[in-house]
C-alpha positions as CSV (number, residue, x, y, z in Angstrom):
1,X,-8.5,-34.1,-16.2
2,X,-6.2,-36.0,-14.2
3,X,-7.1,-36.7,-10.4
4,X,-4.5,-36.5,-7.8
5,X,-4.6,-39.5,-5.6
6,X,-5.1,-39.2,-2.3
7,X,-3.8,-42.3,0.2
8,X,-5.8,-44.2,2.4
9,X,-6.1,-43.9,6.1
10,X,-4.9,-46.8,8.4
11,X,-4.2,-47.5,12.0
12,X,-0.5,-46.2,11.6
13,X,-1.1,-43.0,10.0
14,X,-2.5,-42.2,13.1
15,X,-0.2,-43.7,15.7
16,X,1.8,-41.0,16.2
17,X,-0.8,-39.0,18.2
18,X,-3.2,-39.9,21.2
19,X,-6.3,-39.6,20.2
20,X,-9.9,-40.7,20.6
21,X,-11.1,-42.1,17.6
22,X,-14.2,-43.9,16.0
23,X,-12.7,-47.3,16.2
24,X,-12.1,-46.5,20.0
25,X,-15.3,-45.0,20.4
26,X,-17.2,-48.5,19.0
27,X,-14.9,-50.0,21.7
28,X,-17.1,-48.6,24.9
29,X,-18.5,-51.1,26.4
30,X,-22.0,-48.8,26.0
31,X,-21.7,-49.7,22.2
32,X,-20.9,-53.3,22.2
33,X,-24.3,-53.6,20.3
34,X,-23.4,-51.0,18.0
35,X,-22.1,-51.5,14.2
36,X,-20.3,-49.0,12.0
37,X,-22.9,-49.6,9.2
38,X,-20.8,-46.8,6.5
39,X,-18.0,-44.8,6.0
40,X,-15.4,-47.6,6.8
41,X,-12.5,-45.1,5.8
42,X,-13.9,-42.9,8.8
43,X,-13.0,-45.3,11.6
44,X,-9.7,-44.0,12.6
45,X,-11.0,-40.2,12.8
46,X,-10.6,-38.3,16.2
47,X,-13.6,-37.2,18.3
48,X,-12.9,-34.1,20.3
49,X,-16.7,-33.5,21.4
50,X,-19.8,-35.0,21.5
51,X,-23.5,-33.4,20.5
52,X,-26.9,-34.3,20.1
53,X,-29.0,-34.0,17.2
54,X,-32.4,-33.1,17.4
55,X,-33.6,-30.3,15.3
56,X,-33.5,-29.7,11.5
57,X,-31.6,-26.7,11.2
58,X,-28.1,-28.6,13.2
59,X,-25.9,-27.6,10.7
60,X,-25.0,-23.6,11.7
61,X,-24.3,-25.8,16.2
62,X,-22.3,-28.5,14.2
63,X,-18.3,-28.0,15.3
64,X,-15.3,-30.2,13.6
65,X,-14.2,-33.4,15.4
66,X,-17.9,-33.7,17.0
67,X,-19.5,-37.1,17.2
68,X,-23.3,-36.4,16.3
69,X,-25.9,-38.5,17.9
70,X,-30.0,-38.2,16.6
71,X,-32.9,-40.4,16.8
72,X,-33.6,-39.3,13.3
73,X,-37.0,-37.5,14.9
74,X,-36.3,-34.3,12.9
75,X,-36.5,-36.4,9.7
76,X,-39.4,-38.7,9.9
77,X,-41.7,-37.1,7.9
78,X,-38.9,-35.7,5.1
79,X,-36.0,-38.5,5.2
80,X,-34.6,-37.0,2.0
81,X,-33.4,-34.3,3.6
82,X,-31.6,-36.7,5.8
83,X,-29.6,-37.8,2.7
84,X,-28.7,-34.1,2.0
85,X,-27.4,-33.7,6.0
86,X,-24.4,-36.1,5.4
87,X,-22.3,-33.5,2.8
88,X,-23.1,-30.9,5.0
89,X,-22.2,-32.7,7.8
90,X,-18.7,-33.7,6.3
91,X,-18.1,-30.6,5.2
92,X,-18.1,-29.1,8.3
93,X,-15.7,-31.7,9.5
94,X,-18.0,-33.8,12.0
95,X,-16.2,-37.0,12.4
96,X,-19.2,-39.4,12.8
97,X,-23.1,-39.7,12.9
98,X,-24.6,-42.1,15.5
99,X,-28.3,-43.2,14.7
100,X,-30.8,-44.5,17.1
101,X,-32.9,-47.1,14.9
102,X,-36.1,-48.8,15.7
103,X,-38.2,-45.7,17.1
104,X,-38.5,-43.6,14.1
105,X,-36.3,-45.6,11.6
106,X,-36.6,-49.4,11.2
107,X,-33.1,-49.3,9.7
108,X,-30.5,-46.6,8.3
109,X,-31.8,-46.1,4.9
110,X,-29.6,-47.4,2.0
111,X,-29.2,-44.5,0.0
112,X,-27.7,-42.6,3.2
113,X,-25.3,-45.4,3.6
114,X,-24.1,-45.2,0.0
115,X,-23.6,-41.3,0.7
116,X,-21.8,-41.7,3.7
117,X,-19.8,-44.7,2.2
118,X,-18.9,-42.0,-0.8
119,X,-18.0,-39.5,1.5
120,X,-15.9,-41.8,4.3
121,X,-18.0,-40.7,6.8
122,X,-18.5,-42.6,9.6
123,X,-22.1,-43.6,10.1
124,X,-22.9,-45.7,13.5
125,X,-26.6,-47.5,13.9
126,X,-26.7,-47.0,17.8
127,X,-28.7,-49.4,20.0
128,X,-32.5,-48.4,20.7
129,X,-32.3,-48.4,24.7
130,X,-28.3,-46.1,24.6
131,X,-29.2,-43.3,26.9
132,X,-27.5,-40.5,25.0
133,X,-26.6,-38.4,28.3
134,X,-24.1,-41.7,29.7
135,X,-22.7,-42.2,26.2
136,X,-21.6,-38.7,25.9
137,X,-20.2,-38.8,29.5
138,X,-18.5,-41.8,28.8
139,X,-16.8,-40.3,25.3
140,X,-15.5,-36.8,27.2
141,X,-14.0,-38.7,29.7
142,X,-11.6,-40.4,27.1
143,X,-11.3,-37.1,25.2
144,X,-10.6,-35.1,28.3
145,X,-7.5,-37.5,29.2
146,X,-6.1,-37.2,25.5
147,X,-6.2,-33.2,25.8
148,X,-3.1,-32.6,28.0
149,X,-0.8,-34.6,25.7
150,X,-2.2,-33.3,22.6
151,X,-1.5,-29.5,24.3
152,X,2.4,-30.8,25.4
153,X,2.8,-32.3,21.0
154,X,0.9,-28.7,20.1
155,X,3.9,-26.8,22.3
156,X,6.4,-29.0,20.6
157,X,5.5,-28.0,17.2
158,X,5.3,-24.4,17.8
159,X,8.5,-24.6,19.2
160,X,10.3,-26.5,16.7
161,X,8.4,-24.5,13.6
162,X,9.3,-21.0,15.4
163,X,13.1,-22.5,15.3
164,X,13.1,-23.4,12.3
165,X,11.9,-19.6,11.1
166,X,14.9,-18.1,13.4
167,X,17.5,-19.8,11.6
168,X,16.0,-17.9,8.4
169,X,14.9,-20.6,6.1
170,X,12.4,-19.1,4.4
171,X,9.1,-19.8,3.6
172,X,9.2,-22.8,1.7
173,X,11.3,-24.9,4.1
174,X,8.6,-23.5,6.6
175,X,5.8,-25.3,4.4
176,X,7.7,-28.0,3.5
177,X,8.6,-28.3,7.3
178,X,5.1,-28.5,8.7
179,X,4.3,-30.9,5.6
180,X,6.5,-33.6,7.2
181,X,4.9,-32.9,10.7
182,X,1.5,-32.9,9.9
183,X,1.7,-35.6,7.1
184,X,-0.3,-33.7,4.0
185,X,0.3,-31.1,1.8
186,X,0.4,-27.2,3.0
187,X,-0.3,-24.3,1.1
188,X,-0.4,-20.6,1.6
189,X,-3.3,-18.6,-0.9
190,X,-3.0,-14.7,-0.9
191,X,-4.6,-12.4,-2.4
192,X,-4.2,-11.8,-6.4
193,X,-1.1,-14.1,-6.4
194,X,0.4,-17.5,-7.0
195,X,0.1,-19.4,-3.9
196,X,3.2,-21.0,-2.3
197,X,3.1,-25.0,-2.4
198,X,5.3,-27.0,0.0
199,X,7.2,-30.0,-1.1
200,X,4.5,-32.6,-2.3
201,X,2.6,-30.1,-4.6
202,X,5.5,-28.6,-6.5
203,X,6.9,-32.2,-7.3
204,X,3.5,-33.1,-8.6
205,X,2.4,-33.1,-12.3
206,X,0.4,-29.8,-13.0
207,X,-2.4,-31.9,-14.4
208,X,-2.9,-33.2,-11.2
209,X,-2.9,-30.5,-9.4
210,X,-4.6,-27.8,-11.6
211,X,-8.2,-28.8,-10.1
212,X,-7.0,-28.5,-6.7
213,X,-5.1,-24.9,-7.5
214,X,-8.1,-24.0,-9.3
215,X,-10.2,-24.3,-6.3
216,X,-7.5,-22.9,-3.7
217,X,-7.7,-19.7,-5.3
218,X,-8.2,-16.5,-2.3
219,X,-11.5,-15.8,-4.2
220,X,-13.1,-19.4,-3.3
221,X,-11.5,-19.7,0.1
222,X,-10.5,-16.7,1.4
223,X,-13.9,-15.3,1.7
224,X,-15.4,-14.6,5.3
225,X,-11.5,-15.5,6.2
226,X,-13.1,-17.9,8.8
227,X,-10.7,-20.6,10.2
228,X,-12.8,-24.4,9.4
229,X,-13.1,-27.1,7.0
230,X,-14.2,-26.5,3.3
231,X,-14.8,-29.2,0.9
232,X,-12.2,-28.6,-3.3
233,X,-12.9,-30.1,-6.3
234,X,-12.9,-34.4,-6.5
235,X,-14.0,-34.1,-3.3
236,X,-10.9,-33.0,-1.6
237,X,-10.9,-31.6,2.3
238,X,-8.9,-28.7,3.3
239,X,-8.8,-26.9,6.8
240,X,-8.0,-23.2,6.4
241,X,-6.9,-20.6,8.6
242,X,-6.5,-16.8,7.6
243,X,-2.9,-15.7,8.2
244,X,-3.3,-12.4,10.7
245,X,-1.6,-9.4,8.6
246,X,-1.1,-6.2,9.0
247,X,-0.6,-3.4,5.5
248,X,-0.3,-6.7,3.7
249,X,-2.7,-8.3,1.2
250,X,-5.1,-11.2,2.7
251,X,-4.2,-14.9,3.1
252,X,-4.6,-18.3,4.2
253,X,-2.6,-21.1,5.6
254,X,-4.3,-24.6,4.0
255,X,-4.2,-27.9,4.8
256,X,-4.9,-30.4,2.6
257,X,-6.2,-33.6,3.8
258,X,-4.5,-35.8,0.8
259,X,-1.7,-37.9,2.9
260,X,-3.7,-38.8,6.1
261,X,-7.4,-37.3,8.1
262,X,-6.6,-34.2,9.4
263,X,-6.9,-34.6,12.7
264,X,-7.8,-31.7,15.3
265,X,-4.5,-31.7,16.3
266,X,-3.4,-30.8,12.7
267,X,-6.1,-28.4,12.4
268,X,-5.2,-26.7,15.6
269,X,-1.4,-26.7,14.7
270,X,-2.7,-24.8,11.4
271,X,-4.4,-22.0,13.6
272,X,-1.3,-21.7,15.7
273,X,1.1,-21.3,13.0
274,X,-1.2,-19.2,10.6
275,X,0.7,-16.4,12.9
276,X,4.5,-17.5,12.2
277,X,3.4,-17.8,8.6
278,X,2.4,-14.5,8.6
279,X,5.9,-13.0,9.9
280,X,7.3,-15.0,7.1
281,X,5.0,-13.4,4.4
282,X,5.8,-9.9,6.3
283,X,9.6,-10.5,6.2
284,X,9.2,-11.7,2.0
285,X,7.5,-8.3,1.6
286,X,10.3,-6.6,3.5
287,X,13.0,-8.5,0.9
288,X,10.5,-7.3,-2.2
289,X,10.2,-4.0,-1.2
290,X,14.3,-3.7,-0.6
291,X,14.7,-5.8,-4.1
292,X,12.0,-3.4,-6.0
293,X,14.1,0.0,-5.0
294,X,17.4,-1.5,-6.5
295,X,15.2,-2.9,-9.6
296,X,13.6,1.1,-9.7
297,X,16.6,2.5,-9.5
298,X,18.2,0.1,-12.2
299,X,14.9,0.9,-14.8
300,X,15.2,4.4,-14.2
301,X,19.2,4.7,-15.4
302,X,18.2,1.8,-17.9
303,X,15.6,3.6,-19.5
304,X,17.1,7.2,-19.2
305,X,20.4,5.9,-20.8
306,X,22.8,6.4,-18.0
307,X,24.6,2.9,-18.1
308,X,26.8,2.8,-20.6
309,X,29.1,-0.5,-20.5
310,X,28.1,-3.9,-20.9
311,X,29.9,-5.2,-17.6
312,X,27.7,-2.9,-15.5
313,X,24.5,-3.6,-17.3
314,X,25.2,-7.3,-16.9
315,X,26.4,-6.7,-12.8
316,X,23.4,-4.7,-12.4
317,X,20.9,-6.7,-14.2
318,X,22.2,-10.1,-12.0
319,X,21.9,-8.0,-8.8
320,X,18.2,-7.0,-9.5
321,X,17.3,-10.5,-10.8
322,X,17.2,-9.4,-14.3
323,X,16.1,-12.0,-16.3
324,X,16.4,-11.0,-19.9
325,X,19.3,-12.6,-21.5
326,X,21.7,-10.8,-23.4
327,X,20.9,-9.8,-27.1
328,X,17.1,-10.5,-27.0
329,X,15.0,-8.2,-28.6
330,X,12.8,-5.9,-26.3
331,X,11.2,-2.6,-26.8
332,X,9.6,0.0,-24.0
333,X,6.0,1.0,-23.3
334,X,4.4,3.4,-21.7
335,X,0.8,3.2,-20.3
336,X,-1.7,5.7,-20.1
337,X,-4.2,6.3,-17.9
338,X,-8.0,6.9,-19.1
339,X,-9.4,8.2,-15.3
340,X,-7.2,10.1,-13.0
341,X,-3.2,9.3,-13.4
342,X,-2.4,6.9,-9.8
343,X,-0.9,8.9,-7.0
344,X,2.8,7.8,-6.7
345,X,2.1,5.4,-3.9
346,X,-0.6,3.7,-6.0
347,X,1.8,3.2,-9.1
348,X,4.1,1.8,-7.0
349,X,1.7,-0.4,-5.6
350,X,0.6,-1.1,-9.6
351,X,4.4,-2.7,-9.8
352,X,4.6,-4.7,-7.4
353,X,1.4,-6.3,-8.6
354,X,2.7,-6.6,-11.9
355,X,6.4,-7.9,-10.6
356,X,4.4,-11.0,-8.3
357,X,2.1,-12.5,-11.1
358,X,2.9,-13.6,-14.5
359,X,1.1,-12.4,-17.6
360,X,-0.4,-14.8,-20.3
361,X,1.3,-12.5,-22.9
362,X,4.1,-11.8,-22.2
363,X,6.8,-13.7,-20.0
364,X,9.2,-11.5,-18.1
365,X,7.9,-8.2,-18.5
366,X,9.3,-5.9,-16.1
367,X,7.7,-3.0,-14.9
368,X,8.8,0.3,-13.0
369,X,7.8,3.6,-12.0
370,X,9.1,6.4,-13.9
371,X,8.4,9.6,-12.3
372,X,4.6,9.8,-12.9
373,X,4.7,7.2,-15.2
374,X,4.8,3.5,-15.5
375,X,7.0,1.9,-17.8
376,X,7.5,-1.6,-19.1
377,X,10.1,-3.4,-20.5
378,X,8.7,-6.1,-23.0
379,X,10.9,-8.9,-23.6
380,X,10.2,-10.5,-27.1
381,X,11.2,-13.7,-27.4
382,X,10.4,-16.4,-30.1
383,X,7.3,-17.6,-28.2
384,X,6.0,-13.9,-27.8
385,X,6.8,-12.7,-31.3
386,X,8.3,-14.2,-34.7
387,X,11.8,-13.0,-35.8
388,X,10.6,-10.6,-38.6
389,X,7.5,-9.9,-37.7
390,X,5.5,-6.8,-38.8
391,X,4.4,-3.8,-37.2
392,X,1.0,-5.2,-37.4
393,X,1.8,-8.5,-35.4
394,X,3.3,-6.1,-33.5
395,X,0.1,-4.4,-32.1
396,X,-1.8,-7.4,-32.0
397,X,0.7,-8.7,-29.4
398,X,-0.1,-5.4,-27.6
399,X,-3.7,-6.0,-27.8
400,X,-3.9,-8.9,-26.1
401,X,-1.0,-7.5,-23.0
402,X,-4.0,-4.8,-23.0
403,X,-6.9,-6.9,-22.6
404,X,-5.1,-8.8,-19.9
405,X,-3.6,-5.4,-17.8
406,X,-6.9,-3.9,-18.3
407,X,-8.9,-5.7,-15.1
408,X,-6.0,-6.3,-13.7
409,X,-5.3,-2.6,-12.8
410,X,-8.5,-1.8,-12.9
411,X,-9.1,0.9,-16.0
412,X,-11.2,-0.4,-18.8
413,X,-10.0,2.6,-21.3
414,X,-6.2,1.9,-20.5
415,X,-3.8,2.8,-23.9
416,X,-0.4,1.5,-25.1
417,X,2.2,3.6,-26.2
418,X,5.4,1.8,-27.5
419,X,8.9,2.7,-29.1
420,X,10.6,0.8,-32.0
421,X,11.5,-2.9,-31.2
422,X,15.3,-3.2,-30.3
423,X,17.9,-5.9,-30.7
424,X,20.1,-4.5,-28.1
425,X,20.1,-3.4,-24.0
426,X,21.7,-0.4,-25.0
427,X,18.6,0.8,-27.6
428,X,16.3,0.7,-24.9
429,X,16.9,4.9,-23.9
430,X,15.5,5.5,-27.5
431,X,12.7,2.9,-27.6
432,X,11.8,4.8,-24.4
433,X,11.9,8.2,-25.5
434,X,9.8,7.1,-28.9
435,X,7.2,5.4,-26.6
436,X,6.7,8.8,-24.3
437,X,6.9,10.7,-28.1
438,X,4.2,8.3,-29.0
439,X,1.7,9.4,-26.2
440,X,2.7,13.2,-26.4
441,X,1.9,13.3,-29.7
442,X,-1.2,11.1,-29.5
443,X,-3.2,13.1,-26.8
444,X,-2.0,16.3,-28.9
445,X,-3.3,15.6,-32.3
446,X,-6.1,12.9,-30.6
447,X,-4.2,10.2,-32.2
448,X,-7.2,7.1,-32.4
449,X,-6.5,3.0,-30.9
450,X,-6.0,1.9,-28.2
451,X,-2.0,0.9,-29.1
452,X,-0.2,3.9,-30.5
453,X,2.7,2.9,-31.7
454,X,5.7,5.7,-33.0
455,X,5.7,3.7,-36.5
456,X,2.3,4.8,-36.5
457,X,2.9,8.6,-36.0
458,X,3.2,9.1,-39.4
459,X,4.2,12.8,-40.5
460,X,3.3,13.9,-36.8
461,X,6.8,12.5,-35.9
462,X,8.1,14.4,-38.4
463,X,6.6,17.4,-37.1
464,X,8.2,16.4,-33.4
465,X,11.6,16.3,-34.7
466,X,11.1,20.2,-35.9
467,X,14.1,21.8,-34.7
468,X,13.7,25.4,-32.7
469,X,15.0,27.8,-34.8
470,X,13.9,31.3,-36.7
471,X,12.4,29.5,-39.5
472,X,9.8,27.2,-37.4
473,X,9.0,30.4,-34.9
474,X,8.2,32.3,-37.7
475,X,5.8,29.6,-39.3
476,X,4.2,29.9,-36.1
477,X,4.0,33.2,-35.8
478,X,2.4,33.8,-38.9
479,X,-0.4,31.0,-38.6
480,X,-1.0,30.0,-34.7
481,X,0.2,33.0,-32.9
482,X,-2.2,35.4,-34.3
483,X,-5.0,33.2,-33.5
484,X,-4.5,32.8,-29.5
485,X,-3.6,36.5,-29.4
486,X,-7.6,36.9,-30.8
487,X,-8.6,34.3,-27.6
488,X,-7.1,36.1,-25.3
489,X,-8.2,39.2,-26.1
490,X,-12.3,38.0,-26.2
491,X,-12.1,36.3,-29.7
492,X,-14.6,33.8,-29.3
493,X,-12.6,30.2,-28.9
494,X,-10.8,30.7,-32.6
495,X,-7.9,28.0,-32.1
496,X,-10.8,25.8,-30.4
497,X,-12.8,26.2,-33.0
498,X,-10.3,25.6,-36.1
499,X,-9.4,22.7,-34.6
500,X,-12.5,20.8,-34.2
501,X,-13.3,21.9,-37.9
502,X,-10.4,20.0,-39.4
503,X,-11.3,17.2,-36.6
504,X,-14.5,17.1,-38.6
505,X,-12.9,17.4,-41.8
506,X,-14.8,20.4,-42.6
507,X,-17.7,19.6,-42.0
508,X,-19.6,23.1,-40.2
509,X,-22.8,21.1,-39.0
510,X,-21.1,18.5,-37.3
511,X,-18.5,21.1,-35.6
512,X,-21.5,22.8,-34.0
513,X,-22.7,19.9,-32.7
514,X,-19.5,19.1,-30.7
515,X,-19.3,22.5,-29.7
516,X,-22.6,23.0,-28.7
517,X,-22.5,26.3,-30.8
518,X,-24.9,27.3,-33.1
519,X,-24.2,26.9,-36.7
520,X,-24.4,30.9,-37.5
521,X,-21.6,30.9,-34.6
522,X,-19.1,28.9,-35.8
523,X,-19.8,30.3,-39.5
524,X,-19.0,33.8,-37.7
525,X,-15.7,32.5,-36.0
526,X,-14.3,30.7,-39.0
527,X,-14.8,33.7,-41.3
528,X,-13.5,35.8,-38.4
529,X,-10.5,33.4,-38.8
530,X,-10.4,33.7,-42.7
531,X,-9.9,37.1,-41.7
532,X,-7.3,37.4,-39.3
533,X,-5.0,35.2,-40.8
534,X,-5.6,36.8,-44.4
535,X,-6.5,33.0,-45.7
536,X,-9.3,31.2,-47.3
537,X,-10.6,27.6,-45.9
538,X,-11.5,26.8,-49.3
539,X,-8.0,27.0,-50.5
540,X,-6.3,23.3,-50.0
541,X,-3.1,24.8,-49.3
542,X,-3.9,27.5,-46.9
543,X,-6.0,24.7,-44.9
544,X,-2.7,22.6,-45.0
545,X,-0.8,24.7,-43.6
546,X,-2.9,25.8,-41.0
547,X,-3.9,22.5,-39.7
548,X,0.0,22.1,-39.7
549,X,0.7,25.5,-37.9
550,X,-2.2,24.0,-35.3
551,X,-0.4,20.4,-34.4
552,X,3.2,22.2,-34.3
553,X,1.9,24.6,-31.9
554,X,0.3,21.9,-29.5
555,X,3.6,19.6,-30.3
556,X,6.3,22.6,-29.0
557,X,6.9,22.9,-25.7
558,X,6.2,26.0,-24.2
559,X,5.1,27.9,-27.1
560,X,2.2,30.5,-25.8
561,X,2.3,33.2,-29.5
């Protein structure tokens, strides 16, 4: 897997700010004895405060941009643990580690040289008689006298950044705006979607940047959504701040120390901003939420079959950001929910998760609430499925877009229910109304899978396109109606009954068992049946057309007997 490099640091990456770096540190004339023994790549790092080591447990006091000064007393006894300090240490975005040798170490050991050197951190061997109290008097006077420019360049940016999000440039210009100022890459991460990349990152090859998307993921940094320093794969530094929200999903401004250190300027210009970046996201979620109505409003007239011309499909379809091309094949699904059916502001919710992140499966799918239902629009290209393909290739394609919705809306028993593939944008109405045929008729006869297609119905299609009339009324009336009149009138769960038997294929032991009825019972209520109805079970066709009589009754709408 490809690395992305990262450049260098030198003297005039740094120019452009006043600050109070190793180099200048080294320069005191209290450390005129001291060497920079590791970490060469360090040297031009800032130093905004000063601490003193002495303890084991420093790491939870440590604070980004400190200089760290120890005798090395806490790790005399145990100087492995010394080697394990420096990650933590750089991690946490100290800038430098100053060691007092020749009391408790002769000399800076060589495998904590070769760390720090790894790492380009900036490890100091400090001269046995340095008072640490006049050193770190001597470094806040130079860091104090750097803080009131830093706050006038700090006003600057804010000022320039907040102009630049008045004139309405969105929020890629914003990232690709503050990339330029701070001199490395800038990213936001939210929440269960793609994360916006300014300038550098989008030009870059995605083999060199899949290791760094892969750790800037919200689940990796976004947890705690605690402003610092956190170490991505190869090694990479990022500073991240969580973007303040409100009724929007969690995220995070990064910066990504790739062109140059980030300095604490930068890192304080990333908490300052994380609040204009915010608006931004708010004012993208205001344009979804206006662009997800029209897109609503043009499913529901697609799907219900009230555009009729090919100019205003085409003029609609540009105006909602449609992009199927014209004459692709699609077809329409409908899902269905296992637990409780999502309240409508949860389905909408369900779409605009769907319309922000792109599927493995299927590319382009476009999803809309249908009254209580959600409805998708798969387009079927050459990449999704082969011209000619079967019914069976079909519902494998399915299979997969149902493995992949599944976590993603959180409903392991989620089911498919699709209409017949179509060639045209004007089909779709009847792909539509197959798909919500497919479902009805499925939960009605309990149809098995967990893609029902309406190819698949079978002769229960057939039965769905019954026409009202005398002749079907009467059917009924002779085998169904006669039955739920018994029910209703105390006959011991007949219709329940008949229908589990045929759902056991006969099979009297087995239907007790899922009816929790003793065997004796449901002899008793299928002979009781036998009677009423004037038929015998044991007759092939009477059974036919009673299980027949049974599905047409639970497939008419509103039939009661």
């Amino acid at each position: 897997m490809a690395m992305m490099p990262r450049k260098e640091s030198s003297p005039g990456s740094q120019a452009e700010e006043t600050i109070f770096t190793v180099k200048e540190l080294l320069g005191i004339p209290l450390l005129k004895e001291a060497k920079l023994v590791a970490g060469q790549a360090g040297q031009y790092r800032a130093i905004t405060r000063v601490n003193v080591m002495e303890v084991p447990d420093i790491i939870t006091w440590v604070r980004p941009g400190e200089f760290l000064m120890t005798t090395g007393y806490p790790f005399r006894e145990e100087p492995e643990r010394f080697l394990q300090l420096i990650p933590e240490l750089a991690k946490r975005g100290v800038t430098a580690l100053g060691i007092k040798t020749k009391r408790f170490f002769e000399e800076v050991p060589k495998e904590l040289l070769e760390e720090a050197d790894k790492l380009g951190f900036a490890l100091i061997d400090l001269p046995p008689d340095i008072v640490f109290s006049d050193l770190v008097r001597a470094c806040m006077e130079r860091v104090l006298a750097q803080e009131t420019s830093q706050l006038s360049e700090l006003q600057n940016r804010i000022q320039s950044m907040t102009r630049l999000l008045l004139e309405g440039s969105g929020l890629y210009a914003f990232l690709d705006a503050m990339e330029d100022m701070l001199g490395n890459p800038v990213i936001v991460v939210r929440e269960q979607e793609k994360p916006w990349l300014s300038s550098s990152m989008r030009g870059a090859e995605p083999t060199e940047i899949w290791p760094i998307l892969q750790s800037l993921s919200f689940r990796q940094i976004g947890r705690g959504l605690n402003s610092g320093f956190t170490l991505l794969q190869n090694a990479y530094r990022a500073y991240v701040s969580p973007i303040p929200s409100r009724k929007m999903k969690q995220a995070c401004l990064v910066l990504l120390e790739r062109g140059k250190d980030i300095s604490p300027l930068d890192a304080l210009s990333v908490d300052r901003l994380s609040a204009l970046a915010g608006l931004e996201l708010a004012n993208v979620e205001a344009v979804r939420e206006v662009e997800g109505k029209y897109l609503d409003q043009f499913m529901q007239d697609w799907l219900s079959g009230k555009i009729v011309s090919d100019a205003d499909w085409k003029l609609r379809a540009d105006v909602c950001g449609c992009s199927i091309p014209e004459g692709s094949r699609m077809c329409a699904v409908m899902v269905g929910w296992h637990q409780k059916e999502p309240s409508q502001e949860k389905l909408r919710e369900i779409t605009r998760r769907l319309r922000s992140e792109r599927l493995r499966t299927v590319d382009g799918m476009l999803a809309a609430p249908i009254g209580n239902d959600l409805a998708l629009v798969l387009p079927l290209g050459r990449s999704a499925l082969a011209e000619g393909s079967g019914v069976e290739a079909f519902e494998q394609l399915l299979g997969k877009l149902l493995a992949e919705l599944r976590p993603m809306l959180g409903d392991r028993d989620l089911r498919l229910y699709t209409g017949r593939i179509i060639d045209r944008y004007d089909g779709l109405h009847g792909s539509w109304s197959q798909a919500k045929r497919a479902r009805q008729v499925a939960e009605v006869c309990g149809l098995p899978g967990e893609v029902v297609s309406y190819d698949r119905l079978g002769i229960y299609s057939l039965l769905y396109l019954i026409p009202a009339g005398e002749e079907r009324d009467q059917f009924l009336m002779r085998f169904a109606a006669p039955l739920q009149q018994a029910d209703r009138k105390g006959g011991g769960r007949l219709v329940e009954t008949l229908e589990m038997f045929f759902r056991c294929n006969g099979n009297i032991k087995l239907t007790s068992e899922k009816l929790y009825a003793h065997y004796n019972t449901i002899v008793y209520r299928l002979e009781k049946i036998q009677a009423i109805l004037g038929v015998s079970l044991d007759d092939p066709e009477d059974r036919l057309q009673l299980h027949l009589a049974l599905k047409l009754g639970q497939i008419t709408p509103g039939f009661s007997g």
